[in-house]
C-alpha positions in Angstrom: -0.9 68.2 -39.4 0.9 70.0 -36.5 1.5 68.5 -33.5 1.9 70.9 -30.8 3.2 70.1 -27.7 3.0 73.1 -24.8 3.7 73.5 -21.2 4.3 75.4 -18.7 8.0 76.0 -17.9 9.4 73.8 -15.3 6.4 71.4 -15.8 8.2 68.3 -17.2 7.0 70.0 -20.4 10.6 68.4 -22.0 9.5 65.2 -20.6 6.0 65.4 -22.5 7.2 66.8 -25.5 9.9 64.0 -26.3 7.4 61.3 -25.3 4.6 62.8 -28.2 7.4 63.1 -30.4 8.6 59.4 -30.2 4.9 58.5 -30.1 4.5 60.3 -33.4 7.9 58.9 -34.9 5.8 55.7 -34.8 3.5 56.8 -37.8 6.4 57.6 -40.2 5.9 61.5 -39.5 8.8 64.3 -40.3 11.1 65.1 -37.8 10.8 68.7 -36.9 14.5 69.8 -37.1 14.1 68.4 -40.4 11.4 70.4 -41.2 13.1 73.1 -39.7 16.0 73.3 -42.2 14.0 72.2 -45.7 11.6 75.1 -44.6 13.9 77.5 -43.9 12.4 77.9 -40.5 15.4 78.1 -38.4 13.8 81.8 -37.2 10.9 80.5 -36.0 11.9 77.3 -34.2 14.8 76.4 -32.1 17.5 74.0 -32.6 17.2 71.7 -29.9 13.5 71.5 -29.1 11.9 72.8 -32.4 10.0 75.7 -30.0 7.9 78.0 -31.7 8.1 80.6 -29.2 4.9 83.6 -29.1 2.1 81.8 -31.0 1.9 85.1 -33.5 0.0 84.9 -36.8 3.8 85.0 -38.9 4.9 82.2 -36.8 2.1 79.8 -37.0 1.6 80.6 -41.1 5.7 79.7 -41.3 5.0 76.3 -39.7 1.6 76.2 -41.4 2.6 75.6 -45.0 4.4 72.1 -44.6 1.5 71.3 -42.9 -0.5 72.5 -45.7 1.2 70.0 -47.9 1.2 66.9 -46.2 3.6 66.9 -43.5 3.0 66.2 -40.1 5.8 67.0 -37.6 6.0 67.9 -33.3 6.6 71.3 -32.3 6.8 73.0 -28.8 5.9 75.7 -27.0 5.2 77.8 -23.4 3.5 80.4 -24.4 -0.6 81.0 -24.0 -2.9 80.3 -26.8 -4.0 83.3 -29.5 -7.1 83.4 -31.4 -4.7 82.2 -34.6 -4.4 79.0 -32.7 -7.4 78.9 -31.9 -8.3 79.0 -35.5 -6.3 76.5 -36.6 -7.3 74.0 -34.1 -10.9 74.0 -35.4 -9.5 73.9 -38.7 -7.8 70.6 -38.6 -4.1 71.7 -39.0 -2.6 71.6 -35.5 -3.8 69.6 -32.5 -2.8 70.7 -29.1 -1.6 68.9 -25.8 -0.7 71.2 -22.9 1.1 70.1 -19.6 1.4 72.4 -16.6 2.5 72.1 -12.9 1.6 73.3 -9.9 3.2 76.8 -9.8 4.8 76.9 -7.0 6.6 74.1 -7.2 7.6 74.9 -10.9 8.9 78.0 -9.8 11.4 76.7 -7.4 12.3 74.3 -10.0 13.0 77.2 -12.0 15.0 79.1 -9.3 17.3 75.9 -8.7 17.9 75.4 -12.7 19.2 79.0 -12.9 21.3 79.0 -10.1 22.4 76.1 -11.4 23.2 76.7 -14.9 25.2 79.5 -13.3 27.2 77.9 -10.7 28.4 75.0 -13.2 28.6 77.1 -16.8 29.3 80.5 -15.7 26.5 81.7 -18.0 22.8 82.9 -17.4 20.0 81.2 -18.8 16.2 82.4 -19.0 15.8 81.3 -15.2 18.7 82.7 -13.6 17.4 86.1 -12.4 15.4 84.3 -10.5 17.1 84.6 -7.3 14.0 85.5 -4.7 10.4 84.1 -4.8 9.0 87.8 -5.5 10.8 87.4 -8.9 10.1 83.9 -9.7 6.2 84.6 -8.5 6.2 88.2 -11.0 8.3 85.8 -14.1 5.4 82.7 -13.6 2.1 85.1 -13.2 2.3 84.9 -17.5 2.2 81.1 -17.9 -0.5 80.8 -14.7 -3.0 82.8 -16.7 -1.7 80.9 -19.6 -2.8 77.9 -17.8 -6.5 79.5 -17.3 -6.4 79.6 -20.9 -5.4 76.6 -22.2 -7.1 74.7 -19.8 -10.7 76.0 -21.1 -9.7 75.6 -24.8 -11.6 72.9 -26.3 -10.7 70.3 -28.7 -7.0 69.9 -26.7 -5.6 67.7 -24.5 -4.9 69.1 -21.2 -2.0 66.9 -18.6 -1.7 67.8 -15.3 2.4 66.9 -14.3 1.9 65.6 -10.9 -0.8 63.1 -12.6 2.1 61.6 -15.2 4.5 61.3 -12.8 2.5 59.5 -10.7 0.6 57.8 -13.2 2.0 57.8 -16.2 0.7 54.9 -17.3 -2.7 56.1 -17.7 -1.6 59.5 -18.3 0.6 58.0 -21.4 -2.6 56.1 -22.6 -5.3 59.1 -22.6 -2.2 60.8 -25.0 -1.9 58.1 -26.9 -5.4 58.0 -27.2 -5.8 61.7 -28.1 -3.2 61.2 -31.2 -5.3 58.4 -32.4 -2.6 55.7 -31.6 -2.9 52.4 -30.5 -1.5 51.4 -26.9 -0.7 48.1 -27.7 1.1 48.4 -30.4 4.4 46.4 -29.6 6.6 49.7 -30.4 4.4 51.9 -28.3 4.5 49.8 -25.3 8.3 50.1 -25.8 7.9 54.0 -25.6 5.9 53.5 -23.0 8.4 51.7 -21.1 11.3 54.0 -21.9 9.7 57.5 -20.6 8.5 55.7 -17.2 9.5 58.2 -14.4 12.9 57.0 -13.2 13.8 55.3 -16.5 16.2 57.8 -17.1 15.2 59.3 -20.0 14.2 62.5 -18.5 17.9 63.4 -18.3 18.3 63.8 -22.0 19.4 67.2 -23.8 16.3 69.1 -24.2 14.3 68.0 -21.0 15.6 69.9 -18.1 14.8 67.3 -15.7 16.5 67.3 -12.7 14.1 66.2 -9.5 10.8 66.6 -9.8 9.9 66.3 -6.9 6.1 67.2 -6.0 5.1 69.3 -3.3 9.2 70.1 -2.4 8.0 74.0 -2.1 6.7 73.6 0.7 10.0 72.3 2.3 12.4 75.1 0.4 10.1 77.8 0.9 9.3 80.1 4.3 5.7 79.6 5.5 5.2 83.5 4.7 6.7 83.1 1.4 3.8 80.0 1.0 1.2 82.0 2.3 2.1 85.2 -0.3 2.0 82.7 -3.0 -1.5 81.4 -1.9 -3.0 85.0 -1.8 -1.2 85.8 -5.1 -2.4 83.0 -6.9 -4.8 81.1 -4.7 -8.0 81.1 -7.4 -6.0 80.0 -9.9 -4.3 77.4 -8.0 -7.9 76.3 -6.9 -9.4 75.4 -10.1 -5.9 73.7 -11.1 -6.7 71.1 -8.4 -3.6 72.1 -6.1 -4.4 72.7 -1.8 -2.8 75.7 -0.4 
């Protein structure tokens, strides 16, 4: 089996993807990068955190045939679901759990990581053009009718980021739950323990993490640059459970 682990971009989706994957690591399961390199799949996932990329038909069949033989392994993605997926959800061979953010917030997060990477390396990263609210608000319109998407897609898990940062424990539960673990097993509880908000751990390679911070829009942004967001993306942001 496949264990898929998608989010929205800025959405502590590094966060929620190394917790699963530790989770997982539990059972005895493959490590992807593994995987990665016995499978000669280095094309279809990345280096550091195994992401699959556009859910196509080719890409999902590539990951599908270790799967097909035994070998369960965590992937990552951002991108929206495809009738493929969809497929292979019912079928048994991947199962699915999706974290987003509010928008807004995620795309000032975005914003400050590009300028960020920028400033320090002297080298652009997929965030960096990013340099006004009109572009961040064009770049995030994909992953909010993503969210529509995954959101309504049975048999997944859905995680809202605000919720695990505020409580992860019963956030961390419900996934352990969904992956048919056991909560109280002693190694779990460590895991648990380790990806608490604050513990760190959200400042390894691969997470992105720098603060998190819920509802900091509304500080960094103009009040005219709130109120285009909330008439740009106002139903959406409605049925995601966010105020505007």
């Amino acid at each position: 089996m496949i264990i898929l682990a998608v989010g929205m971009p800025r959405a502590g989706s590094g966060w929620h993807y190394n917790f699963i994957k530790e989770l997982m690591a539990t059972t005895g399961c493959d490590d992807a990068r593994e995987i990665r390199e016995r499978f000669g799949l280095k094309g279809i996932l990345t280096e550091v955190n195994t992401n699959i990329g556009v859910l196509s038909l080719r890409r999902l069949l590539m990951v599908s045939i270790p799967g097909l033989i035994g070998k369960t392994f965590v992937i990552k993605a951002h991108s929206g679901p495809t009738i493929w997926l969809k497929i292979l959800v019912k079928l048994g061979l991947f199962k699915v759990l999706y974290i987003y953010r509010d928008p807004r917030d995620a795309m000032l997060s975005a914003m400050d990581y590009g300028a960020r990477v920028l400033s320090k390396q002297n080298r652009p990263n997929a965030f960096s053009h990013l340099t006004d609210v009109q572009k961040a608000a064009d770049f995030f319109a994909e992953y909010v009718r993503d969210q529509g998407q995954w959101q309504t897609l049975k048999g997944i898990h859905v995680t809202r980021y605000e919720d695990f940062l505020r409580d992860f424990e019963a956030e961390a539960k419900a996934i352990i739950q969904f992956l048919g673990l056991n909560a109280e097993d002693p190694e779990i509880r460590r895991i648990i323990e380790k990806n608490q908000p604050g513990g760190g751990v959200q400042e390894k390679q691969g997470t992105h993490f720098f603060k998190g911070q819920v509802g900091r829009f509304r500080e960094k942004f103009t009040s005219e640059e709130v109120a285009a967001l909330n008439e740009r993306f106002g139903a959406a942001l409605t049925k995601m459970g966010y105020e505007l």
